[in-house]
N, C-alpha and C positions, 0 to 999 in steps of 0.2 A: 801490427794493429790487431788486439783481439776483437773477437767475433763477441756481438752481444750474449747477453745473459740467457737471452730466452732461446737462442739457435744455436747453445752446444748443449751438445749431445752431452746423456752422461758416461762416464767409462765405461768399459765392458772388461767384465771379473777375467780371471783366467780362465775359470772352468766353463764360462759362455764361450772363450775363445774357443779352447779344444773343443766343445760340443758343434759349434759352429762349422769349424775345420771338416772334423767328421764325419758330418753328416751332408755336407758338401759333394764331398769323396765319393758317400754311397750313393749320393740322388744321381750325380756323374755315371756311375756304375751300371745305375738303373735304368738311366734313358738310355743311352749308348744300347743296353743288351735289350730294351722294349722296342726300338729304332728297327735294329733286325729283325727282331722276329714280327713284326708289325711286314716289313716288306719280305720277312718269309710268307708271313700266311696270302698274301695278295699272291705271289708267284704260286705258291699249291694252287689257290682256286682258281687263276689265268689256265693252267696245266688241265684240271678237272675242265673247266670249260671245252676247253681242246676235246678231252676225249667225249665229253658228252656228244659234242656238235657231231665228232666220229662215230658214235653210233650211232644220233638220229639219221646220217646218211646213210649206213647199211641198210638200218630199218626203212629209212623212203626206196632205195632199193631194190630189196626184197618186195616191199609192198605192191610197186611197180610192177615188178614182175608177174606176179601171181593176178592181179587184178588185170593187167593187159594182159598175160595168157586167158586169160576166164573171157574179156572182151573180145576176143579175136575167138575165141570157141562159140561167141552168141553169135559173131557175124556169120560165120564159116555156118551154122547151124540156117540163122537168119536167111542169107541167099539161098541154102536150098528147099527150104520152108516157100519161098517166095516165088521159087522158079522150075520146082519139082512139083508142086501139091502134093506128097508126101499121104497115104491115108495115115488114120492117127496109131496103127497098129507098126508104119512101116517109121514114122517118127521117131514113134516110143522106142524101138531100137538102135536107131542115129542117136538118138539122146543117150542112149544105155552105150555105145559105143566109145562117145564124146567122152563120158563122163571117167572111165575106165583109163582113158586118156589125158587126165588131169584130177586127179585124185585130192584136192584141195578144195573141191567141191563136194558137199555131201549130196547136192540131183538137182536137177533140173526141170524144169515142167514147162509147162504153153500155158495161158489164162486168157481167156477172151477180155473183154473190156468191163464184163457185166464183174470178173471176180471169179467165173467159173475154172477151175484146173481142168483142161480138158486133154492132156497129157502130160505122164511124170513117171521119173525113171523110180518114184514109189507109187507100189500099186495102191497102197492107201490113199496118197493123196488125189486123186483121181476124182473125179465129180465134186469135190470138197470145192467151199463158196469162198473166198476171203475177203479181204476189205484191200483195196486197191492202193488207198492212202497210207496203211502199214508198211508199204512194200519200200515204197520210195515219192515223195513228193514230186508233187507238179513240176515240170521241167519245159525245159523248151520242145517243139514236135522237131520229128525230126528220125532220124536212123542213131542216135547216141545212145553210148549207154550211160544208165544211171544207177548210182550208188546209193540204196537203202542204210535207212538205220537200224540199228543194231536189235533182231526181232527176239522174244522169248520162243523158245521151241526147236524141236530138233527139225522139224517139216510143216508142209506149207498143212498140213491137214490137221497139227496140233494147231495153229493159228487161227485155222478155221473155226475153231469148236472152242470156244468162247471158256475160258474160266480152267481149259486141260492143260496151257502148255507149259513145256519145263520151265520155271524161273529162274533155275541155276545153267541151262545150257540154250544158245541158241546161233542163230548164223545172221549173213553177212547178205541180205537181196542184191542180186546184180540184173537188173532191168534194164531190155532191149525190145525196142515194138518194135513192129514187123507190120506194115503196109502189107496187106493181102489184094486188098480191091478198092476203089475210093471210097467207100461207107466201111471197108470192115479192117480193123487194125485190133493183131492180137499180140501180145506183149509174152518173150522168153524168159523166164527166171533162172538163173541162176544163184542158187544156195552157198555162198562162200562157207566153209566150215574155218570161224574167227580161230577153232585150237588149231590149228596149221601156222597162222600168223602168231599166238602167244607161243607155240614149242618153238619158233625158230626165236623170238624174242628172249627166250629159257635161256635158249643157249649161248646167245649175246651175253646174257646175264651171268653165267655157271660160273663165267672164271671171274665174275667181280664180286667184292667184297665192300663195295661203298652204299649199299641199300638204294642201287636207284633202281627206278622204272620206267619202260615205256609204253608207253602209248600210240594208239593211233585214232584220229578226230576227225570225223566229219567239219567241212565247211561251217556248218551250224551249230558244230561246238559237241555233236553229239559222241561217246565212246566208242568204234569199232573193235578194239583188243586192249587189253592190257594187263599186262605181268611187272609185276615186284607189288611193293606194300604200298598202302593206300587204300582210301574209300572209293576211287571212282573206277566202278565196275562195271562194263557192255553196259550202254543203254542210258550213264551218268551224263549231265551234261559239264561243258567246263566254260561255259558263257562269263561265269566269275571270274574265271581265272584273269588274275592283274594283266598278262600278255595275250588275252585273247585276241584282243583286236592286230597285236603285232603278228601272229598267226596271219593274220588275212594280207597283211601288207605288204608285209617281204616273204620272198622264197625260203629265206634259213636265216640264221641269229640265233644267239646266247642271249644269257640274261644270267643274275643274279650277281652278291647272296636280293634275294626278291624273298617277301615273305607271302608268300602262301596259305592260306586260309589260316595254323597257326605256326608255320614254323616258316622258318631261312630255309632258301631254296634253293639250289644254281640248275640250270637245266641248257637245254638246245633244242632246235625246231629243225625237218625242213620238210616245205609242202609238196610234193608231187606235181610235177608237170602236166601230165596226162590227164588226173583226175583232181576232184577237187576234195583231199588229204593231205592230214599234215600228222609227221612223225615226228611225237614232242619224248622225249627223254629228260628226266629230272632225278636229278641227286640229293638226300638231304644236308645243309651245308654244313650241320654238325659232324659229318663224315669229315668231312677238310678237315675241322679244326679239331678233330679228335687226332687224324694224322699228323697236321700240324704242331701237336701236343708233343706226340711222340716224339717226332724230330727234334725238337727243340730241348728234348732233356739232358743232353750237354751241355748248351749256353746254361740253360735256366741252374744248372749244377752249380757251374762257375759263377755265376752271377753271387747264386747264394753262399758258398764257398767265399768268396771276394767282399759281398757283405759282414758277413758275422766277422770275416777278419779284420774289418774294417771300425767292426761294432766293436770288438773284442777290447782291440789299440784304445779307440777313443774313451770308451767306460773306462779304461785302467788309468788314461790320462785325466780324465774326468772327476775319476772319484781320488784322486788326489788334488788336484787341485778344489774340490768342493772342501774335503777334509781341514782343510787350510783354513777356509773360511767360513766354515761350519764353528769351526773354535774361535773363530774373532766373533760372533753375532749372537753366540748362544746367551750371553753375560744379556747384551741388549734384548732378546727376547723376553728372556726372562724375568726384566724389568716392565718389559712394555702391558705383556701376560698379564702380570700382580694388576698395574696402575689399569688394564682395561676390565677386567672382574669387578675390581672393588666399583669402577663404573657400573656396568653391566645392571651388580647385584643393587644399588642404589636407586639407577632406572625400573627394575623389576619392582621394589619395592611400591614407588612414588603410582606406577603403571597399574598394578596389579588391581581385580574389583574385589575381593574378597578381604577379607579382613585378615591380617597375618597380623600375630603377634606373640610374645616372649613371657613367662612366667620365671618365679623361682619356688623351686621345692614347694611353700604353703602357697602357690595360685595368686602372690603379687605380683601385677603387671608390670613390668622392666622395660617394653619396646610395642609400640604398635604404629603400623606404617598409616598413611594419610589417609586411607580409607575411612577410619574411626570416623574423622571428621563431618562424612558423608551419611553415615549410622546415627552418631548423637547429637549431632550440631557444635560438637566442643572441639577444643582442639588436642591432638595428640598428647600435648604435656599433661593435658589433667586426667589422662587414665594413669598413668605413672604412681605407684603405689597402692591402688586399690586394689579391690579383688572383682575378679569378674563374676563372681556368684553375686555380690553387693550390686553390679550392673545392671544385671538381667530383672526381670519383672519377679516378682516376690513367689508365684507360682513355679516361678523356672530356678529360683536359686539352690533348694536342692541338688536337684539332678547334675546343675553345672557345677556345687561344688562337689558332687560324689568323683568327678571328672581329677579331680588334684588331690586325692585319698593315696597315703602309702600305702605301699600293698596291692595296691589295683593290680589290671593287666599290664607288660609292660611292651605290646602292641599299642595299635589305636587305638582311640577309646573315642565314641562319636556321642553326642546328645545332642533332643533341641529347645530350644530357649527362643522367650519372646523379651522383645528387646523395644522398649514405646521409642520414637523416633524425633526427630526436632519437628516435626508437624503436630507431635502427638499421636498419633497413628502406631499401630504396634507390630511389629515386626518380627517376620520367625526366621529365625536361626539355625544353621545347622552347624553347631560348634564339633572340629576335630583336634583332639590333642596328639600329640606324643612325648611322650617323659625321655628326658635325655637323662642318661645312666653315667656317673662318674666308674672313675678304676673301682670301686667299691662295689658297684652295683647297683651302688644308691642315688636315685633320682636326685639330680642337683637342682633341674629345672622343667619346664615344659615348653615344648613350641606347637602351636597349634596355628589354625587359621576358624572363619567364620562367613557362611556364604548365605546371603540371603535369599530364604527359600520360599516368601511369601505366598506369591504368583503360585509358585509348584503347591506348596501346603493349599491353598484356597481351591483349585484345579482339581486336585488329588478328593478333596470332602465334594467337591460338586459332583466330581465323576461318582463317587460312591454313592451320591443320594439319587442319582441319575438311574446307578442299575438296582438298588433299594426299588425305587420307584419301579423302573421294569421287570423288577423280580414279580411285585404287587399287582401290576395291570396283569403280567403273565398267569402268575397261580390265580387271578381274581378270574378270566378270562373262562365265561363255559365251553367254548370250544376246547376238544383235546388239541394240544401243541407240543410239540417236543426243538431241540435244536440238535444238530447234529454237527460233527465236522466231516472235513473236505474226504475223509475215509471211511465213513458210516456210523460212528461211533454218536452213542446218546450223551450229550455234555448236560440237557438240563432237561425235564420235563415240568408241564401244571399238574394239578389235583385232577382236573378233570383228564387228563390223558390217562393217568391211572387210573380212576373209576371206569373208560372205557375200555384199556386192556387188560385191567385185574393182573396188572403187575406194579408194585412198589418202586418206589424212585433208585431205592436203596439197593434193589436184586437189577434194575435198568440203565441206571448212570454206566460209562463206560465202556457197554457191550454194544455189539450190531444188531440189526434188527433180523437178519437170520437165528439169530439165538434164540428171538424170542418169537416172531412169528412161524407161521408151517415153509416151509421149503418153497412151494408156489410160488405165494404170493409174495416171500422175503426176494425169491427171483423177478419178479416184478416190479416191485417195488425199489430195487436196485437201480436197475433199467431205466425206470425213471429218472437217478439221478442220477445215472451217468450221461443221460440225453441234458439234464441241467446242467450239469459241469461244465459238456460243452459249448450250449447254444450259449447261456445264460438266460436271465430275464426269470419267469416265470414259468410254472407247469401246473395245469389243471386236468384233472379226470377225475374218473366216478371208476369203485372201484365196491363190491360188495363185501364185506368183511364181518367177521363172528366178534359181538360184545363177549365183555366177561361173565356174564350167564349165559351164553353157549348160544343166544337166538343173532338171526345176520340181517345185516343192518345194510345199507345205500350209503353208501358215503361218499361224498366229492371232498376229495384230497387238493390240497395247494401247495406247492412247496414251491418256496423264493430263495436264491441263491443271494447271498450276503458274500459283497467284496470289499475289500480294500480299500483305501484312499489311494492304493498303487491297482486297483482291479483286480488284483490278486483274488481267489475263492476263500473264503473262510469259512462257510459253512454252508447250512440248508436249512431255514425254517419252514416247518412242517404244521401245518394245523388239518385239524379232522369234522369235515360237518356231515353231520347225520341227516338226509333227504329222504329219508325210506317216508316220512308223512307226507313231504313235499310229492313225492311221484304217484303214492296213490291219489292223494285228493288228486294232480293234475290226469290222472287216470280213470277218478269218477267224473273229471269234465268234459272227457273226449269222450267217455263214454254217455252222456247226459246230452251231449251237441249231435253225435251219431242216431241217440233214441228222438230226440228235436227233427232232424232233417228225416228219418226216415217216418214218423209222423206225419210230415207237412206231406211226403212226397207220397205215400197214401191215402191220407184225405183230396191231397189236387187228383190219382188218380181215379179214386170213388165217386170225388165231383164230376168226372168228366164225362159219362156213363150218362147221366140223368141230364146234363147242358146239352148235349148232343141228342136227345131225343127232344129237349126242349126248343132248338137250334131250326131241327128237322120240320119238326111240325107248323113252327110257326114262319118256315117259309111253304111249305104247303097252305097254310091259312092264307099266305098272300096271295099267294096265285090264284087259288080258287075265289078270293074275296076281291078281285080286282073290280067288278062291278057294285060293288057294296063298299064305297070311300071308308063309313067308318067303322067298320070290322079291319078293311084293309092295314089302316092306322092305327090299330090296337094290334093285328100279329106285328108291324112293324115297327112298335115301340117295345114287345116282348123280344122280336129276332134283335134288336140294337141290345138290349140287357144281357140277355144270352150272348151275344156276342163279349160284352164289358166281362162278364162275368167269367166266359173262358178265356180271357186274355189275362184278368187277376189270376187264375188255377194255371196259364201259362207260368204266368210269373215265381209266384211259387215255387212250382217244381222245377223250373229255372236256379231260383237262390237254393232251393235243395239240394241241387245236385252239383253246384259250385263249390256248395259246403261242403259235402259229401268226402272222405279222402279216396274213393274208388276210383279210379282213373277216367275220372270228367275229361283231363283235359290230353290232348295229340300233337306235344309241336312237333313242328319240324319247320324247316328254313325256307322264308319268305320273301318275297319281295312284296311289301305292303303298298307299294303303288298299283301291282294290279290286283290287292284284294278291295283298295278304294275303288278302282276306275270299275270293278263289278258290281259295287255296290250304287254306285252313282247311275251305274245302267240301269241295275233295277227298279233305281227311285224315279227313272226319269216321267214315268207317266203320271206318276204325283207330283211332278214339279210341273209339265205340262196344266196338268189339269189347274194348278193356282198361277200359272203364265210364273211363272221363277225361273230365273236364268243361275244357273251352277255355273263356276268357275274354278278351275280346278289348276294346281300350282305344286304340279308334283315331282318338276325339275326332270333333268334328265341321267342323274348318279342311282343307279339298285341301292335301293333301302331295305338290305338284308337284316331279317329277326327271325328270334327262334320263337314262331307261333301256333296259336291254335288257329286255324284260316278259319272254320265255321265260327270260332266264338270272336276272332277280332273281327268278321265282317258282322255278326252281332251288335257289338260297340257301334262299330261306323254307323249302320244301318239304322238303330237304336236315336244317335246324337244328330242325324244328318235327316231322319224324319221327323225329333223335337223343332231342326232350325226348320222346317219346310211346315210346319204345321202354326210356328208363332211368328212365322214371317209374313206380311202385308202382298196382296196382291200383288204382282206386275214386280216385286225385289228380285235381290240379287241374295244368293247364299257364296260363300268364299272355303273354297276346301283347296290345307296346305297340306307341304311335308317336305321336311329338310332335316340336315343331321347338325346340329347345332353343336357336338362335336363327332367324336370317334366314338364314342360309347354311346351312345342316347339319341334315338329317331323323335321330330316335334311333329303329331300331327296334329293339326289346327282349325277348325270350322267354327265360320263367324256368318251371323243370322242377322237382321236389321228389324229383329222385331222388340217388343217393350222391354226387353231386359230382365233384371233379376236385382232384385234392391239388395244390396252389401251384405247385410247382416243375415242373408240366406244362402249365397253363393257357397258356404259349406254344406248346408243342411238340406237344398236340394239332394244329394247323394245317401241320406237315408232312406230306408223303406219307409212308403205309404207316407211320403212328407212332399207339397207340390209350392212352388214357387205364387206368393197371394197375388202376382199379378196373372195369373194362366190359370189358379184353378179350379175357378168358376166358366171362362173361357173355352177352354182346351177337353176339360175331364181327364181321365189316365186314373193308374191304378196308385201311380206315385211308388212304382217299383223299376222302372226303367231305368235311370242313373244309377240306381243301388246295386241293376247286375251288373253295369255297365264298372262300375268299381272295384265291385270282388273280382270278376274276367281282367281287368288291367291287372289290377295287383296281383293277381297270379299269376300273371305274366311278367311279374318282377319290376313294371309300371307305375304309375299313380295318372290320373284323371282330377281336371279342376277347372273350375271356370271362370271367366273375367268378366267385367262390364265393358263395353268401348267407349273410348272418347266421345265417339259422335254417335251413340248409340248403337244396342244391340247388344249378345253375348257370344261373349267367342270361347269355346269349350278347348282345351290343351289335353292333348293324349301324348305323353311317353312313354317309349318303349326303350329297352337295351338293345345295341348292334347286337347281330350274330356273332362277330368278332370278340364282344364281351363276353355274352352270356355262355362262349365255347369255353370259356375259363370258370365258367363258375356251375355249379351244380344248380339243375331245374327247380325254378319255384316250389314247383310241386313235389321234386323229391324226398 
């Protein structure tokens, strides 16, 4: 029974067979010999394990030893410290004895509790203070000793003295306290020298050639020694390390390949009985596998050897069997080839957007693909016989027939031609020929194509009326302007850039501006854009510069960095304004406001002289006139005027010297809660006197600002005597302050008296302007609010006032936190 159609397989050629076969053979070859040396390389690193674990135990060992020799020398020291009293002269040579007797210490010393060395077998360290927690951590009490980490310094006296000790050498703390009496316990040091521990480590190492290293770690992971290569050096810790915590676990264990911070690792552990150390040894595991290389260049020989022979066979059988049937299929190729082109080229044709088409010798159309049909509305047949110059619109027939001229070039030949379209609409063309050359040489025919470039041509004239235009705004432009590119060079200049350098477009296109300006300021001007190049954005400054008649000018320069559609730099536009009028006029204003202010502030103080005699006397008139009602009443409507009158000359010389730039004002940092809560003391016997209760809501956060204290308790005192003076008998006045965010303190006082109608709550704050419901009421100079404004605002402030709801006026004073205003440069500066 055969097997359906769709589930046989089709034959396999012979040269599939042989290719089949062997390569079969090789992949056999290859596992087989990967197999081994796969369980080679496991057997080297089992082996390296081995020895690593063998050395970490000499080194736990060794360590052992020398650290219980050092322990048993604190003790032996310890009991006679404890049960001798020893003076410190008779210690100091016990110790020198001890030390002489174990030469893996570099000394020893005594430290009371406070930190003081109060004996050491160096006389430097002697009286030396140190810090108690360097030595070795808090431990249990007790007669033990304990194991410091790993200190910078050759001695306890470089520790001492903060910022001297060696960084490249130091020791190993071995602390043991010493009960003396119940209140007094002084702790023995011993100095482990760590090169004792890395030279015997040396020598472990000398006869190995595998790049490993040991180590020796504190419990807490910190460095006591270590020799071979590697970053972690006395003092490092290895808290990272992937097997730290196995450290703590077990007494000893291997590991790896383990990767380590970046590389494969194999290593071994083992911790110390006695103390609490552990001796980690690690190899890198490319060491293995470089060995492992080695050994294996035998197999891996024969392997290759056993392939290429195996290659060698199969190609030879290979390419004879291909050869076979290389010659049955070429026939069928070759056919398939023709029948898929003539496709292909038929596809391309039908496919294609551009217009391809066929002439003969005089430019009769012979062949044009379906495109045409898209172009004129017609169909392919009816170009057939004409000419395409007769096509094209009567302006363009020329050009396209100069295009099929014998004789021409016998390259491309390109022209464009407008072409009306089946809409009506006219169309540009961009026609390319090429003349096909018989054996003669002589054009038999031409092929060309035709791609429509409307879009591009229409694009192309706007972009040009576009920089036409910019050319126009540019040269029409009085500012001097120039452009440059991304390396200094001048690409374009206006009229007026030349009239102000008195250099021509002609001698400036192309060059840098070191050419043409002096050295200075072409160095500066440099600077400039290399700071644009890289911020971006913008740059402005002022910069003083010589015109082309030789006089210097103020000029604030702009230069804008132009990029890309990718951000890329393209250049630097550059324009030049001339301020030299601008500074002086604002130079006759400061000087016209200075002449103003010191004006006012010597007529307030001329005035003051003759009010004070006027002041004077006419309270002398009262006193003496007290029996006489109305004399009395005449000096005490002149002392009230005098009074009004030097409160106006107050005022004055007040906005005088606000205005003034001489250094009016003194911040420094406040807490404006208690320049309120002084001012409110002040007022209080004015508040008494009209029975008004203050209420005051100044929270409990420091409301720090950078102020002037006399001129903000000014304000207050100023706005907090307005509300006490238009408030009603027996009221309440309300004084705030809160930080309504991080930058800006509100302080707030609200009065219950007639308020202030809308359309004045601005205009209160001009000089000698009063609120029409108070100032017939109240009287004032109508200069109060106005100092009250300049003093905020130059404390970087503003001051404004509200109506309330339910009556009254509530005045708003802001200021800047201190925290802002440390960022920013003082009002006044």
């Amino acid at each position: 029974m055969r097997a359906p159609s769709f589930l046989r397989l089709p034959p396999l050629s012979a040269s599939r067979c042989v290719l089949a076969a062997g390569t079969a053979l090789a992949l056999a070859v290859l596992v087989s010999t990967l197999a081994l040396m796969w369980r080679e390389l496991g057997t080297m690193a089992e082996r390296d394990r081995q020895r690593l674990t063998l050395l970490a135990s000499v080194m736990e060992t060794h360590a052992g030893q020398v650290f219980g020799f050092s322990g048993l020398m604190l003790d032996d020291l310890a009991s006679k410290l404890a049960l001798e009293s020893p003076t410190v002269a008779q210690f100091e040579a016990q110790l020198s004895n001890h030390l002489q007797g174990l030469p893996l210490l570099r000394g020893i010393a005594l430290v009371n509790a406070q930190g003081l060395v109060l004996a050491s077998t160096s006389a430097a360290d002697k009286g030396t203070r140190v810090d108690l927690r360097s030595l070795a951590p808090p431990g249990p009490e007790g007669d033990l000793v304990t194991i410091g980490p790993w200190v910078p310094g050759r001695s306890l006296g470089e520790l001492g003295q903060r910022g001297q000790a060696s960084a490249d050498q130091g020791f190993i703390p071995l602390v043991r306290p010493v009960q003396l009496t119940a209140q007094s316990t002084v702790l023995l040091v011993g100095l482990v020298n760590p090169d004792a521990l890395a030279s015997y480590q040396q020598q472990l190492l000398n006869a190995d050639t595998s790049g490993a290293r040991i180590l020796l770690v504190r419990s807490d992971g910190h460095v006591l020694a270590h020799v071979g290569p590697g970053a972690d050096a006395p003092g490092a810790s290895l808290r990272e390390h992937p097997r730290f915590h196995a450290f703590q676990g077990a007494p000893r264990g291997s590991f790896g390949p383990l990767r380590v911070r970046e590389d494969l690792t194999l290593g071994a552990w083992h911790r110390l009985d006695a103390y609490p150390l552990t001796a980690l040894v690690e190899q890198p595991y490319a060491t293995t596998t470089a060995r492992w290389l080695r050994a294996l260049r035998g197999p891996l020989l024969f392997m290759a050897l056993a392939t290429v022979l195996i290659g060698l066979m199969t190609r030879s059988a290979w390419r004879n069997a291909r050869a076979r049937e290389a010659a049955q299929l070429k026939l069928d190729e070759i056919r398939k080839a023709t029948a898929q082109r003539e496709q292909e080229l038929s596809i391309l044709f039908k496919s294609v957007k551009e217009l391809i088409f066929r002439t003969d010798a005089q430019g009769v159309i012979r062949f044009v693909n379906p495109r045409w049909r898209q172009l004129t509305g017609q169909v392919p047949a009816a170009a057939r016989g004409r000419r395409l110059s007769d096509i094209v619109e009567p302006e363009s027939s020329p050009t396209v027939a100069a295009l099929f001229q014998a004789g021409g070039s016998s390259g491309w030949r390109r022209s464009k031609a407008c072409l009306r379209g089946p809409s009506g609409k006219t169309q540009v063309l961009e026609i390319t020929v090429m003349p096909l050359a018989g054996r003669d040489g002589q054009p038999y025919g031409y092929a060309g194509s035709a791609v429509d470039i409307t879009a591009l041509d229409y694009a192309q004239k706007k972009l040009q009326h576009q920089l036409a235009l910019t050319e126009r705004v540019l040269e029409s432009n009085p500012l001097p302007m120039c452009l440059t590119d991304v390396q200094g060079r001048l690409v374009t200049v206006n009229a007026a850039w030349e009239s102000f350098m008195g250099v021509s477009r002609s001698q400036a296109l192309g060059r840098l501006n070191r050419d043409i300006l002096p050295a200075a300021q072409a160095q500066a001007y440099d600077a400039r854009t290399e700071q644009l190049l890289r911020e971006g954005g913008t740059v402005r400054y002022e910069e003083r510069l010589p015109r082309a008649d030789g006089s210097m000018r103020d000029v604030q320069i702009t230069k804008v960095l132009l990029q890309s559609a990718q951000g890329e730099p393209m250049g630097v536009l550059v324009n030049k304004l001339d301020i030299t009028d601008f500074l002086a006029a604002r130079y006759k204003a400061q000087e016209a406001s200075r002449t103003k202010s010191e004006f006012v502030a010597n007529i307030s103080h001329e005035l003051r002289t003759p009010l004070q005699s006027i002041l004077g006397f006419s309270e002398l008139g009262m006193v003496r006139a007290r029996q006489y009602e109305k004399y009395a009443a005449m000096f005490q409507d002149i002392h009230a005027a005098g009074q009004r009158m030097l409160g106006l000359v107050n005022d004055l010389l007040d906005i005088s010297k606000i205005e003034s730039t001489v250094g009016a004002f003194r911040f420094a940092r406040n807490d404006v809660r208690d320049l309120l809560e002084d001012v409110a003391a002040e007022l209080q016997m004015l508040l008494e006197r009209k029975g008004l209760t203050l209420r005051l809501d100044l929270g409990r956060v420091p409301l720090v600002s950078k102020v002037d204290s006399t001129r903000f308790a000014q304000v207050a005192r100023n706005v907090l005597s307005n509300a006490v003076k238009f408030s009603p008998e027996g009221g309440t006045i309300e004084m705030s302050a809160s930080t309504p965010d991080e930058s800006t303190i509100l302080v707030q006082v609200r009065d219950h008296g007639p308020g202030i109608p809308p359309a004045e709550l601005e205009a209160v704050f001009d000089a000698f302007v009063q609120s029409s419901k108070t100032r017939d009421e109240s009287g004032g100079t109508g200069l109060g609010l106005a100092i009250c404004r300049k003093i905020v605002t130059a404390h970087g402030g503003h001051i404004h006032a509200t109506n309330a709801p339910d009556g009254g006026t509530i005045f708003h004073i802001v200021l800047p936190t201190a925290r802002y205003t440390d960022t920013m440069p003082s009002p006044l500066e």
